[in-house]
GUKOL-616425 format. One line per 8 residues: for each residue x, y, z of N, C-alpha, C. Coordinates in steps of 0.02 Angstrom, whole numbers, plus 50000, padded with zeros to 5 digits. Example, Ala and Ser with C-alpha at 12.3 -4.5 7.8 and 13.67 -1.06 7.14 Angstrom:
50660:49716:50390:50615:49775:50390:50660:49835:50390; 50642:49888:50354:50684:49947:50357:50645:50002:50394 .
END
This chain:
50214:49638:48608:50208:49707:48585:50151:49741:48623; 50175:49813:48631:50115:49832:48688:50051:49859:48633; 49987:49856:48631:49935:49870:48618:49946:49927:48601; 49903:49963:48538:49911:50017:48491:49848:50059:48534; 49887:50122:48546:49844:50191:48574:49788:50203:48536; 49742:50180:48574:49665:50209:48530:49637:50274:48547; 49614:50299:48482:49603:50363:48486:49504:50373:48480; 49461:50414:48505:49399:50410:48483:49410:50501:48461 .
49389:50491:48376:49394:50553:48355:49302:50584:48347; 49299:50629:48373:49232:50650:48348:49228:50712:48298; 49201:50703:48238:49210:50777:48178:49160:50755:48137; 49128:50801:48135:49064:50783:48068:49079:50811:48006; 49141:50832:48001:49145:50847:47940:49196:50775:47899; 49149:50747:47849:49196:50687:47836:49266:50708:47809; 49277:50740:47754:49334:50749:47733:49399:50752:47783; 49375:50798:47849:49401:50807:47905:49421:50743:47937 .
49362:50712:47952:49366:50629:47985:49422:50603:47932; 49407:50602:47900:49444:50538:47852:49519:50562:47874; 49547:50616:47847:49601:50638:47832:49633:50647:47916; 49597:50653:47956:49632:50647:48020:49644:50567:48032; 49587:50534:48042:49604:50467:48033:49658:50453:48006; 49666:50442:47947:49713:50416:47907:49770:50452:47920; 49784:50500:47947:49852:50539:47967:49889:50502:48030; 49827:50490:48084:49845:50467:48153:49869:50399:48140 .
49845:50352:48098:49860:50289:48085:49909:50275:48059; 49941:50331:48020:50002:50313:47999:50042:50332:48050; 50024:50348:48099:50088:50343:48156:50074:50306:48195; 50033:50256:48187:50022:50200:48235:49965:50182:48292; 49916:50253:48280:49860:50249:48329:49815:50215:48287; 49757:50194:48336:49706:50159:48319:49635:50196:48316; 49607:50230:48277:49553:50266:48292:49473:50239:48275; 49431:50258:48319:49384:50237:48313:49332:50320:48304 .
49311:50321:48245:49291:50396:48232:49195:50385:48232; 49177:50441:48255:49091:50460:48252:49077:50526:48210; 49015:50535:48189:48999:50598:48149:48965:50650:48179; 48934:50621:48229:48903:50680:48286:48919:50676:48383; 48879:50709:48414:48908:50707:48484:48872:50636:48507; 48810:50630:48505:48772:50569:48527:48811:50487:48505; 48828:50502:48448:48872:50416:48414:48923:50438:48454; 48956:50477:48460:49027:50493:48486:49019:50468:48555 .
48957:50481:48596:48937:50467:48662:48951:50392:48672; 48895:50353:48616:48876:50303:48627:48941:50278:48634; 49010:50272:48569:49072:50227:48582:49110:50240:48607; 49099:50298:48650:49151:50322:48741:49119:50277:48761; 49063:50241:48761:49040:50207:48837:49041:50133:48813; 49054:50103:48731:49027:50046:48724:49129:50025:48750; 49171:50067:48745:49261:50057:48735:49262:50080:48779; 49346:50075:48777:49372:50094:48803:49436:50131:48758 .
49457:50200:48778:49506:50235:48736:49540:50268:48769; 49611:50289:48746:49666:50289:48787:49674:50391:48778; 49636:50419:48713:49619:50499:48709:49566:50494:48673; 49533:50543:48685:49481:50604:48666:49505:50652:48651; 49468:50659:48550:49479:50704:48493:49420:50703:48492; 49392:50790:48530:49334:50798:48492:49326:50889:48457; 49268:50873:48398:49289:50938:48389:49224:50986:48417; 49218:51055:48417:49182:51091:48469:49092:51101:48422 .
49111:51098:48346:49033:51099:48313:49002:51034:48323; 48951:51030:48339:48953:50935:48316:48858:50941:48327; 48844:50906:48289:48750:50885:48277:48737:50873:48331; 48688:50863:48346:48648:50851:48403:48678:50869:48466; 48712:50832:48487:48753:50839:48556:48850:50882:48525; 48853:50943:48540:48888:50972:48524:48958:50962:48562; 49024:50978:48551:49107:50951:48590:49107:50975:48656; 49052:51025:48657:49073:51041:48731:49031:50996:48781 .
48957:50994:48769:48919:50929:48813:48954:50892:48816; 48961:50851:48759:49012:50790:48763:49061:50784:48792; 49095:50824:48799:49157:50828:48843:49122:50832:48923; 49087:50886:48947:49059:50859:48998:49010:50803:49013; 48996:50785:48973:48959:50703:48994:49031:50664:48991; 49050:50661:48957:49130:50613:48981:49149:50625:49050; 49169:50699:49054:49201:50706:49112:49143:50675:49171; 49092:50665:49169:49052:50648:49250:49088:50570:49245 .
49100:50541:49216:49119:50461:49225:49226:50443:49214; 49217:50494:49181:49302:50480:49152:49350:50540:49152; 49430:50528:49169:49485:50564:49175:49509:50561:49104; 49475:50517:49060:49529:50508:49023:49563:50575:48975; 49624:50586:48927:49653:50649:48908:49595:50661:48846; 49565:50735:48852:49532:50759:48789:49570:50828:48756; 49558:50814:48711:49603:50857:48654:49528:50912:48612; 49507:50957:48613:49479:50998:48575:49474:51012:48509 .
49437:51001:48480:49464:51023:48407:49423:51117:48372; 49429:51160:48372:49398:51225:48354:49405:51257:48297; 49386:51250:48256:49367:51273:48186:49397:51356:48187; 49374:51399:48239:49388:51453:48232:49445:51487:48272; 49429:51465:48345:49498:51472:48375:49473:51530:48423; 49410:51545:48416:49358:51603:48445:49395:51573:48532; 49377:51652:48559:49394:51639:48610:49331:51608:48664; 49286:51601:48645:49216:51592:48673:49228:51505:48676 .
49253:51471:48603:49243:51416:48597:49318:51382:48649; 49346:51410:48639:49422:51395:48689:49410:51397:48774; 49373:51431:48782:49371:51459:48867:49318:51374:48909; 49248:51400:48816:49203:51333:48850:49210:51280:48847; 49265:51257:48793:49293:51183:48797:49349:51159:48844; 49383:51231:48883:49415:51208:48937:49398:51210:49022; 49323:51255:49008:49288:51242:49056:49267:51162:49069; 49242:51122:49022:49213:51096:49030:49242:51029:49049 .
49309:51037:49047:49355:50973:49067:49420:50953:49013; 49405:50998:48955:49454:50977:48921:49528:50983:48925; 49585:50943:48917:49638:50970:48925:49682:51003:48886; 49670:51017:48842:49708:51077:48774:49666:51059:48743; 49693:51117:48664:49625:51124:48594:49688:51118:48557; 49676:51109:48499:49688:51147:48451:49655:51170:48379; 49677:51231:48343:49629:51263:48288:49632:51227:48245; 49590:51205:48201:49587:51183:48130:49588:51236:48079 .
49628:51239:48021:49636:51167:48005:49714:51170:48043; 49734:51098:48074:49790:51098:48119:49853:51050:48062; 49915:51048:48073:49965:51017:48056:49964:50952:48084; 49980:50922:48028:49973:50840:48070:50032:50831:48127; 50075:50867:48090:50142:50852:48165:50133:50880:48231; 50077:50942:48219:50077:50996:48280:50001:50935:48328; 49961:50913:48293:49922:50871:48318:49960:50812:48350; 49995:50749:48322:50015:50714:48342:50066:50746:48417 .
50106:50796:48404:50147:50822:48474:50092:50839:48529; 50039:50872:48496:49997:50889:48556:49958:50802:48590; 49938:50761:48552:49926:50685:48560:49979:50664:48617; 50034:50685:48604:50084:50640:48637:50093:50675:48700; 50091:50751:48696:50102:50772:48774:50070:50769:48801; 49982:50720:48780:49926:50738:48809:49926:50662:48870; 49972:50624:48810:49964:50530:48829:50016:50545:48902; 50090:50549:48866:50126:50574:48932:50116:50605:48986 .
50079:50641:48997:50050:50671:49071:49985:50620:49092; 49971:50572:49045:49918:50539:49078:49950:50469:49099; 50010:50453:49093:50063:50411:49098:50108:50406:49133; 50126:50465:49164:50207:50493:49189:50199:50439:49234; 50251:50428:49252:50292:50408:49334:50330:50492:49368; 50300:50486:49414:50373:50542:49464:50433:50511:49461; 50481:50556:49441:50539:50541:49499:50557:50522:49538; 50606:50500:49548:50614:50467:49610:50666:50530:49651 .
50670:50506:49689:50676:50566:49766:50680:50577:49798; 50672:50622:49858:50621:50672:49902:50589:50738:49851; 50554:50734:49881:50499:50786:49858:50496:50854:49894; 50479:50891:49864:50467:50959:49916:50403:50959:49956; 50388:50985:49978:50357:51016:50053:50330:50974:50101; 50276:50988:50154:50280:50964:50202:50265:50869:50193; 50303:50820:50261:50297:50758:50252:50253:50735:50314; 50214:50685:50279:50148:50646:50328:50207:50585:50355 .
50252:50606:50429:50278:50547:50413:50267:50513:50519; 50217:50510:50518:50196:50463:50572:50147:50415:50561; 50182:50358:50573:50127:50284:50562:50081:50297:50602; 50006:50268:50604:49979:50242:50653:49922:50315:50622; 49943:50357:50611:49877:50400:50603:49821:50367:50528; 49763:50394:50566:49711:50383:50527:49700:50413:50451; 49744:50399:50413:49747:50453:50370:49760:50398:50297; 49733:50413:50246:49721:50362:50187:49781:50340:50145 .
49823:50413:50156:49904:50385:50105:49928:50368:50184; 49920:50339:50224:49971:50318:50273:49982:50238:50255; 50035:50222:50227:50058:50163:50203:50120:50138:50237; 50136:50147:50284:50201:50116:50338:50212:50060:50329; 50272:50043:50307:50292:49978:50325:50350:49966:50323; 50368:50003:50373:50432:49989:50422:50494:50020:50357; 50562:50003:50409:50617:50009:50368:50598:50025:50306; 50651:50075:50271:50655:50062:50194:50584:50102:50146 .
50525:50138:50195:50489:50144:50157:50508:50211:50135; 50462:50223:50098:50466:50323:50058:50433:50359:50101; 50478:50371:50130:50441:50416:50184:50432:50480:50138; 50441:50512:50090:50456:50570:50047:50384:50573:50006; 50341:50514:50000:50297:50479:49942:50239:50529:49980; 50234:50562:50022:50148:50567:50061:50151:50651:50071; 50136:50703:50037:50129:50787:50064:50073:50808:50092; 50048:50841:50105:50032:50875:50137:50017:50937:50162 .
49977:50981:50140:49957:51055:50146:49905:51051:50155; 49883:51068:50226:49833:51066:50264:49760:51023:50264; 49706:51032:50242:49679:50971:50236:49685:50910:50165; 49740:50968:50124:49749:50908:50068:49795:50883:50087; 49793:50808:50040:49852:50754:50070:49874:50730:49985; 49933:50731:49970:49962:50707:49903:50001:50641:49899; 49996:50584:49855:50019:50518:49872:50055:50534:49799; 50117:50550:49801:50165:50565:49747:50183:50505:49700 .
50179:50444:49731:50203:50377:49703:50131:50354:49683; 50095:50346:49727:50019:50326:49709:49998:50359:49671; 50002:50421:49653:49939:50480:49589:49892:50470:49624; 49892:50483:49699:49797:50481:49735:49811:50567:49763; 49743:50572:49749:49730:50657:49807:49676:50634:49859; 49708:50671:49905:49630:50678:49952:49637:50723:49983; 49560:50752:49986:49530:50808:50021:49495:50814:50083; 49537:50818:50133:49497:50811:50206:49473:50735:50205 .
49524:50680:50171:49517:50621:50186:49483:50571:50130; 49456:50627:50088:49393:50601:50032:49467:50590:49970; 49455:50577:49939:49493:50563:49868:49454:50620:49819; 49486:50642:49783:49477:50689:49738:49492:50655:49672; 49461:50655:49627:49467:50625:49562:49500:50691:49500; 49578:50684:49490:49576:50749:49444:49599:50710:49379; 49597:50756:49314:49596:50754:49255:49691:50743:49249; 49719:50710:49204:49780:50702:49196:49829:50765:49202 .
49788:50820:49171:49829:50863:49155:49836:50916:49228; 49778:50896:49261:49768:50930:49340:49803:50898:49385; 49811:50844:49366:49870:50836:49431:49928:50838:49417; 49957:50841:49357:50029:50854:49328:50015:50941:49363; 49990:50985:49373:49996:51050:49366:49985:51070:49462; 49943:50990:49500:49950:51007:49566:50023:50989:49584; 50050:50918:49536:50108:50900:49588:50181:50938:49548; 50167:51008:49511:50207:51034:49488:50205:51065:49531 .
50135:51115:49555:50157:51157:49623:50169:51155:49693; 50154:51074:49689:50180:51037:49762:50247:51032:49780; 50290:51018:49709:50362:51012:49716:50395:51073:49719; 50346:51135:49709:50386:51197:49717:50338:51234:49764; 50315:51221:49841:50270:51257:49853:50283:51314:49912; 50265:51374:49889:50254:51443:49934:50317:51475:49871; 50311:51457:49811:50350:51485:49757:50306:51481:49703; 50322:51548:49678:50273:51588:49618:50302:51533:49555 .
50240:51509:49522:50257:51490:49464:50207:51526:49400; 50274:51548:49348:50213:51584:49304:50207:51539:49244; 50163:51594:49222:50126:51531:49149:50165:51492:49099; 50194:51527:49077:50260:51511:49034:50285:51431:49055; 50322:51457:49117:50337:51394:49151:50299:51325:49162; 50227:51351:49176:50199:51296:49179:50170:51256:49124; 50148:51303:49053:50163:51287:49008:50210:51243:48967; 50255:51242:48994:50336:51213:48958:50339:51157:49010 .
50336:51142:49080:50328:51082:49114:50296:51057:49134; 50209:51090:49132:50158:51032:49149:50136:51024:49072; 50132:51063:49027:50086:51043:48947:50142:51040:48904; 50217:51002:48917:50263:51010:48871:50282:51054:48791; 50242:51117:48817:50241:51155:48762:50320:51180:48758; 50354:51186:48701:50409:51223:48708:50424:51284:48657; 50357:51299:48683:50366:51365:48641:50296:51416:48668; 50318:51468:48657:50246:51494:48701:50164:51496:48680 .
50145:51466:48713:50065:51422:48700:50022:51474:48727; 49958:51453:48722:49918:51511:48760:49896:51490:48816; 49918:51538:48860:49907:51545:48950:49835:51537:48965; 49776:51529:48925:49721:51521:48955:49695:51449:48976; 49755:51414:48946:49728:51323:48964:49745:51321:49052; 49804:51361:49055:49841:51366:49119:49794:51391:49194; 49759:51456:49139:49710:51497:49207:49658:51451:49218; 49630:51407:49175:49552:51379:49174:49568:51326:49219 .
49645:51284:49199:49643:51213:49215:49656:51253:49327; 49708:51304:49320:49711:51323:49396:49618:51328:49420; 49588:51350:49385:49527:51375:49399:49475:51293:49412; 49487:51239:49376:49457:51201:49397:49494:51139:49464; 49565:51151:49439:49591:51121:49513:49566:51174:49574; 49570:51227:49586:49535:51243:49630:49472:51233:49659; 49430:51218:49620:49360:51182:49642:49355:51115:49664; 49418:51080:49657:49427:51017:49685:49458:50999:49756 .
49507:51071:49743:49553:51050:49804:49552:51123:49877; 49498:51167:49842:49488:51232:49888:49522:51285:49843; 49482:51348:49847:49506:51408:49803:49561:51428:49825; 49560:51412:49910:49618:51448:49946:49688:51420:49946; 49703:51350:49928:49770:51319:49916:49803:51351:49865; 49773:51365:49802:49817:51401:49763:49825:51485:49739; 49852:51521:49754:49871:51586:49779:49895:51613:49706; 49830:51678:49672:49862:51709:49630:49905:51755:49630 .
49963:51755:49603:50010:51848:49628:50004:51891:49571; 49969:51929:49567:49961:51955:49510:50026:51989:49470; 49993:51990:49404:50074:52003:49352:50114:51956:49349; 50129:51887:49403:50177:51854:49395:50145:51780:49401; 50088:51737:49422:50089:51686:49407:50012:51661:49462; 50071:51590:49488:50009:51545:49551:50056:51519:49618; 50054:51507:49667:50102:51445:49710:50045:51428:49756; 50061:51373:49766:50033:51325:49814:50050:51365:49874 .
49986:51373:49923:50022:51408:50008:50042:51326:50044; 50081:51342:50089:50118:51278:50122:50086:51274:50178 .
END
C-alpha cells in the first residue's frame, strides 16, 4: 500500500486545528499540525511533507514569512489559508510562493478538491506524444537536456525558446544552461504555454487546465504565478495581450 499523503497544517486557532485535522484524516491524509509560524518552521525542516496548509495570521513568524522561508529550500505544493479573503492578504501569500488560498471558514469538500489539485500538478506525468514548439533535436551539442541515444529516442521530449530549454519527460528547466528550480504549479502553467506557444491563453483557461478549477476561480493566482515564472525564466518569454490573456513568444 502506497504511504498516506502527509499534510503540515499551520493555524493557531485550535478549534480550527483540530477540526481541520480531523476532517483531512478522515479522508486519509496524515497531518502533522503547529500553532505558530516558528513550530510550523521547525517540522518543515525536522519531515518531510507531501503539502503545505498554512494559514496567513500566525504568532511570531506569520503564513507569509513562512511560506517564504520554505520556498528558499523547497518546491513543495502550499495551500494558503485567509481568514478574510482581503485582497492584500491574497496578492502577499501568492507573492511569496504560494500556490492557491483559500478563505476561511472553507468547506471541507472545497478544501480537500483544492488538496488534490494541488497534489496532482505536483505529480502529473505528460502525455505522451509530440509536443508543440520548437525541437532540440541534434546530438552532440553541449546542451543539458541533450540525452541521445540513438534509435527510438523522444526526440519530441526537449523544447526550446531561445535561451530556455524544456525537458517535457524529465520536469527539468534550464535557463541559458543553468536549471531553474520552479514551484509545481509554475511549471504546470510553463509547460501549458509551451504546448500552445505564440497562442494567447486567457485566464479562465488556464485556470480550468493548469489549477483544475472548473468553475471560475479568481484570476489573480494566474497573474502573480505568470509574474513569478517570469522572474525565473525572463520577463520577455511570456507576452501579455491585453484584454485577452499570456503566450509564450516562440
Amino acid at each position: 500500500m502506497p504511504a498516506p499523503v502527509t499534510i503540515l497544517l499551520v493555524e493557531d486557532d485550535a478549534v480550527i486545528r483540530r477540526s481541520v485535522t480531523m476532517a483531512l484524516e478522515r479522508y486519509g491524509y496524515r497531518v502533522t499540525a503547529a500553532a505558530d509560524g516558528l513550530t510550523g518552521l521547525e517540522l518543515f525542516r525536522e519531515g518531510r511533507h507531501d503539502l503545505l496548509l498554512l494559514d496567513v495570521m500566525l504568532p511570531g513568524l506569520d503564513g507569509i514569512g513562512l511560506c517564504r522561508r520554505i520556498r528558499e529550500t523547497s518546491m513543495d505544493p502550499v495551500l494558503m489559508m485567509s481568514a478574510r479573503g482581503d485582497a492584500l492578504d491574497v496578492v502577499s501569500g501568492l507573492e511569496a510562493g504560494a500556490d492557491d488560498y483559500v478563505v476561511k471558514p472553507v468547506d471541507t469538500a472545497v478544501l480537500v478538491a483544492r488538496i488534490r489539485s494541488l497534489l496532482r500538478r505536483a505529480t502529473f506525468t505528460p502525455a505522451p506524444g509530440p509536443a508543440a514548439g520548437p525541437v532540440l533535436d541534434r546530438p552532440g551539442l553541449s546542451d543539458p537536456l541533450d540525452r541521445s541515444e540513438g534509435p527510438g529516442r523522444d526526440r519530441h521530449a526537449r523544447l526550446v525558446f531561445g535561451d530556455l530549454a524544456i525537458d517535457t519527460g524529465g520536469l527539468e528547466v534550464f535557463r541559458a544552461g543553468e536549471p531553474v528550480a520552479l514551484a509545481p504549479t509554475e511549471l504546470r502553467l510553463l509547460l501549458e504555454f509551451a504546448a500552445n506557444p505564440g497562442i494567447v491563453l486567457d485566464r479562465q483557461t488556464l485556470l480550468r487546465d493548469v489549477w483544475d478549477y472548473g468553475w471560475d476561480g479568481d484570476s489573480r493566482v494566474v497573474d502573480l504565478c505568470v509574474q513569478r515564472l517570469r522572474k525565473k525564466i525572463g520577463a520577455e518569454r511570456i507576452e501579455t495581450v491585453r484584454g485577452f490573456g499570456y503566450k509564450l513568444r516562440r
